[in-house]
C-alpha positions in Angstrom: 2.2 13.2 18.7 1.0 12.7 15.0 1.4 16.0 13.0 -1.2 17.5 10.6 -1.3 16.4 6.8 -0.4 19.8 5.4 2.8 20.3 8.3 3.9 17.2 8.2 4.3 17.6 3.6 6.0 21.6 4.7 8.3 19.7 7.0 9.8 17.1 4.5 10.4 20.2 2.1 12.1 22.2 4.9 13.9 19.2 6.1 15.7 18.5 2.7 19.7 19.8 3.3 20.1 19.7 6.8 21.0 15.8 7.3 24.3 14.0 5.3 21.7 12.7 2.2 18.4 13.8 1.0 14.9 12.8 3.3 13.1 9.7 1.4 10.8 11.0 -1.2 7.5 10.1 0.5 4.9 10.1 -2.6 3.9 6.8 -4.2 6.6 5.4 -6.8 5.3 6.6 -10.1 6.6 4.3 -12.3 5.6 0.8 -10.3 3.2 -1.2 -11.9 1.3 -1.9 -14.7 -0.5 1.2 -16.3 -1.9 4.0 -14.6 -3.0 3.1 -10.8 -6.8 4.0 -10.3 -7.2 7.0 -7.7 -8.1 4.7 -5.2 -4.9 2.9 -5.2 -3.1 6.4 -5.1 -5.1 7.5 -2.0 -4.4 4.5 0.0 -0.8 4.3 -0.7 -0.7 8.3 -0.1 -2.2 7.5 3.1 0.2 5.3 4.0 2.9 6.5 3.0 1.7 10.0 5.0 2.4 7.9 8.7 5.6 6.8 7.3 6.9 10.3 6.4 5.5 11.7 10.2 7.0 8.7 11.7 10.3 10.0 10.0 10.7 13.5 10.9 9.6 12.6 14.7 12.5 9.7 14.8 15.0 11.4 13.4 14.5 14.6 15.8 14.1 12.3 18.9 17.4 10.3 17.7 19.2 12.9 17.3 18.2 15.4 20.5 21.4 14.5 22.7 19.1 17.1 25.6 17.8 13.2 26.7 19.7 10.1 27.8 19.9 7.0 25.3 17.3 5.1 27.5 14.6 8.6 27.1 15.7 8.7 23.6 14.6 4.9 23.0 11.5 5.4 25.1 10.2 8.3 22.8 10.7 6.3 19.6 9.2 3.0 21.1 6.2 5.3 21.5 6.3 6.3 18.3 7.0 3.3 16.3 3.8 1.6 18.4 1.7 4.8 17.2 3.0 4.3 14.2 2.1 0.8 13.8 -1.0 1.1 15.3 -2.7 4.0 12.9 -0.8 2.1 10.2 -3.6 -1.3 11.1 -6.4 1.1 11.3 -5.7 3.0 8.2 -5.2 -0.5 6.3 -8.1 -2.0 7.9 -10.8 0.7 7.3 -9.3 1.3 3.7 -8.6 -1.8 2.2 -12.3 -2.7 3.5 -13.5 0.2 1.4 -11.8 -0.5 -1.6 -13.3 -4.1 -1.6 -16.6 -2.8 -0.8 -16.2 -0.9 -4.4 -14.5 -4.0 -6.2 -18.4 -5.4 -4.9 -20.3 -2.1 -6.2 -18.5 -2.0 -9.6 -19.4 -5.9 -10.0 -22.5 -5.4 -8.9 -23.3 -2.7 -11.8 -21.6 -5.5 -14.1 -24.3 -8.4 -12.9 -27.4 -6.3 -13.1 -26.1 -4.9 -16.5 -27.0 -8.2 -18.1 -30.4 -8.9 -16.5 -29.0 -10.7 -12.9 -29.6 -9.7 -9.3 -26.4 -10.1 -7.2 -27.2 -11.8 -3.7 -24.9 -11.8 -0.7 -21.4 -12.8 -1.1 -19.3 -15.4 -0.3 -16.9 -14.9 2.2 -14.4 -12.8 1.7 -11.2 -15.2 2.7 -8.6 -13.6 0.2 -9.7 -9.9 1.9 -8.3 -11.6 5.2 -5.0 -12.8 3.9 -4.3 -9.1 2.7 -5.5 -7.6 5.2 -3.3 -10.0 7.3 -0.1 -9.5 4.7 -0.1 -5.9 5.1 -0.2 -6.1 9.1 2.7 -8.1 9.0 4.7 -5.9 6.7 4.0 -2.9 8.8 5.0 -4.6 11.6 8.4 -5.8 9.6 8.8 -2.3 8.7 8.5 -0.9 12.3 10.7 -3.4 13.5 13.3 -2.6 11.2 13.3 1.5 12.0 13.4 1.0 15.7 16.5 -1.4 15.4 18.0 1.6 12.9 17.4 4.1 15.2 18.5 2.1 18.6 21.7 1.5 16.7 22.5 5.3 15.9 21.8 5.8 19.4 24.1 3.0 20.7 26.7 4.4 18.2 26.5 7.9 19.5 26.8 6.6 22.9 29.9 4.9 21.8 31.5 7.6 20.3 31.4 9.8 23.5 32.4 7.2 26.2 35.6 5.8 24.1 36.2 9.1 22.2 36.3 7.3 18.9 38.6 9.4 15.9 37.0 10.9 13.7 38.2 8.2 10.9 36.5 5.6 12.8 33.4 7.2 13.1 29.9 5.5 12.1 27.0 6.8 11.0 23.8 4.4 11.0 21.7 6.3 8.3 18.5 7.1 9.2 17.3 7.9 5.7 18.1 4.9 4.1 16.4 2.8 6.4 13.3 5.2 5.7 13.8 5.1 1.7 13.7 0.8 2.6 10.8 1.1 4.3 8.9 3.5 2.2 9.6 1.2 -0.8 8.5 -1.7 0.6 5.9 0.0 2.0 4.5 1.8 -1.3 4.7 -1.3 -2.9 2.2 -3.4 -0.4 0.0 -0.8 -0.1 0.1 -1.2 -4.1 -0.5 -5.1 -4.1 -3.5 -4.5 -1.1 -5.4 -2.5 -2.9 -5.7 -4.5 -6.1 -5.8 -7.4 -4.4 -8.9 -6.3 -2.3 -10.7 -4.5 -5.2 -10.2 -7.6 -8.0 -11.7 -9.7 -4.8 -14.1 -7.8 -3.9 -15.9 -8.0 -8.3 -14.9 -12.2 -8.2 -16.8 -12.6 -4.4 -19.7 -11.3 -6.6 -18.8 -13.2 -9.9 -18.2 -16.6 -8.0 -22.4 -16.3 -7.2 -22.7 -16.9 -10.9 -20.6 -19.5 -11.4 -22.8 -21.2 -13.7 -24.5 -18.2 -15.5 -21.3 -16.2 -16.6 -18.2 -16.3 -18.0 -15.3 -13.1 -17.0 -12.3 -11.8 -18.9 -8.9 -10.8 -17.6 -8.8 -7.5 -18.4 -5.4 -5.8 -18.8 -4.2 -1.8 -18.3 -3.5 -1.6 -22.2 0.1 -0.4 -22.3 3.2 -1.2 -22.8 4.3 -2.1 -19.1 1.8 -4.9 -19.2 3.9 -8.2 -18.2 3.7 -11.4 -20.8 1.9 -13.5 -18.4 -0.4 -10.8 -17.7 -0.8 -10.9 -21.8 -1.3 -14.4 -21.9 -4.1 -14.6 -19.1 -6.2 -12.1 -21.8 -5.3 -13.7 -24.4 -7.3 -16.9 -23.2 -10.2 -15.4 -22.1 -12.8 -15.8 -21.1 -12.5 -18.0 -18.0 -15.2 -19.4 -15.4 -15.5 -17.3 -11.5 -14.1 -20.0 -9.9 -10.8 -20.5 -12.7 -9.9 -16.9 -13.0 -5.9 -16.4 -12.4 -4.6 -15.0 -9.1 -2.0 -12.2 -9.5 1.5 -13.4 -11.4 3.2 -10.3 -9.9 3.5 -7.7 -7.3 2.6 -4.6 -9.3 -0.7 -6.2 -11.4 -3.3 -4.0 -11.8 -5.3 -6.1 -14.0 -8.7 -7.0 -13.0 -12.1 -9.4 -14.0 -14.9 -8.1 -16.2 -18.1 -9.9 -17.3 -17.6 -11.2 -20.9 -19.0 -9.4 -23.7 -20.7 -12.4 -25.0 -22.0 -12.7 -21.8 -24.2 -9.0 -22.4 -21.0 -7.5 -20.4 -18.1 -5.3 -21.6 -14.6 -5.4 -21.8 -13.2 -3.1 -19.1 -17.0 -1.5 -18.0 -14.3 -0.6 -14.7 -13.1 2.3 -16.9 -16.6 4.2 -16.8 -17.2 2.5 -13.3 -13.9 3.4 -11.5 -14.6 7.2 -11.6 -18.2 6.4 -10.0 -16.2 4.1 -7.1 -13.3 7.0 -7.0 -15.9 9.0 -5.7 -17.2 7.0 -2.7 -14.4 7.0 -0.9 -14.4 11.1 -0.5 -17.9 12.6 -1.1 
């Protein structure tokens, strides 16, 4: 039932004019966040946000195909929203995962930069919580399209039994309840993947409690939030004392002190290295 990548992008173009408002816009929100996002981010959000626009031609066709009964209608798009929701958990499981794995490589490089060996890790309790965060958003966000689309299909149901006037007539909007979802969506795929990469370097830092000191390192430009300021501006800071995220939308990440034999920002020549891992 899923379409391939390439159809599923020349479908959303074809599909733009033939419904009362424009299809969501299904690429990443450009101007979210602090600075730049690494490609990383970008591909897991594109990923994503891929499912969501599939989900959203199939639902509206099935919706909308008066050929089947309400009750067949609903029973396609329960199908769907389950598929949907299901290869949404294994694309957030297997991805975030990966992105942590090169928050661990990239802190890693850091550590045996200034003469340390990094061991095996804590455990990664903060990974879980994403991980766990994101389910439950998916889950809110599939919840939410099926109720949308039951109640265009109750409407419509309506509207031919009782012969309604056109006047009264109501349209349930199926691409605003997408444009919600893909927002919502975007931005939590936006929050996992920093979350799980800035996690992934500390479950390496916190080894060294003792031995190192990190700095709060910022994106550099003008979108970066006074907290996030203020957290740099007090560097450096110990593993275990380093802030947790003020906002949804930080980007900003830990880095070994310089005083330390570290860098500020060594993630700018080690993210293209990690960029690369994730499609050889």
């Amino acid at each position: 039932m899923w379409i391939d990548n390439t159809l599923a992008y020349k479908l959303i173009e074809n599909a733009v004019g033939d419904v009362p408002d424009d299809p969501p816009d299904f690429s990443p929100e450009s101007g979210f966040g602090e600075g730049s996002p690494p490609t990383w981010e970008d591909e897991y959000r594109s990923t994503i946000l891929l499912l969501l626009s599939t989900l959203y031609l199939a639902v509206r066709d099935v919706a909308e195909d008066t050929t089947l009964t309400p009750e067949q209608r609903k029973t396609r798009i329960n199908i769907l929203i389950d598929g949907f929701r299901t290869q949404g958990e294994v694309r957030i499981n297997q991805q975030l995962n990966t992105i942590y794995r090169l928050g661990e490589q990239a802190a890693s490089a850091e550590i045996l930069g200034v003469g340390l060996y990094p061991g095996r890790g804590m455990d990664a309790a903060v990974l879980e919580h994403a991980l766990l965060q994101q389910r439950e958003n998916l889950q809110h966000i599939a919840n939410a399209i099926r109720d949308n689309a039951y109640g265009q299909i109750n409407w419509q149901t309506l509207q031919k039994q009782y012969k309604v006037p056109a006047q009264f007539q109501f349209y349930v909007n199926m691409n605003a309840a997408f444009k919600d979802a893909k927002i919502r969506l975007d931005r939590m795929a936006s929050y996992g993947a920093t979350v799980a990469y800035s996690e992934g370097k500390l479950n390496v830092f916190r080894e060294f409690e003792d031995q190192i000191t990190i700095n709060w390192i910022t994106r550099g430009d003008s979108r970066v939030c006074p907290t996030c300021n203020f957290y740099r501006d007090n560097n450096p800071y110990k593993p275990s004392e380093f802030p947790a995220p003020p906002h949804s939308g930080c980007r900003c990440y830990p880095s070994i002190n310089v005083k330390d034999g570290g860098g500020d920002g060594m993630d700018l020549f080690v993210l293209p290295i990690a960029d690369a891992l994730i499609n050889p």
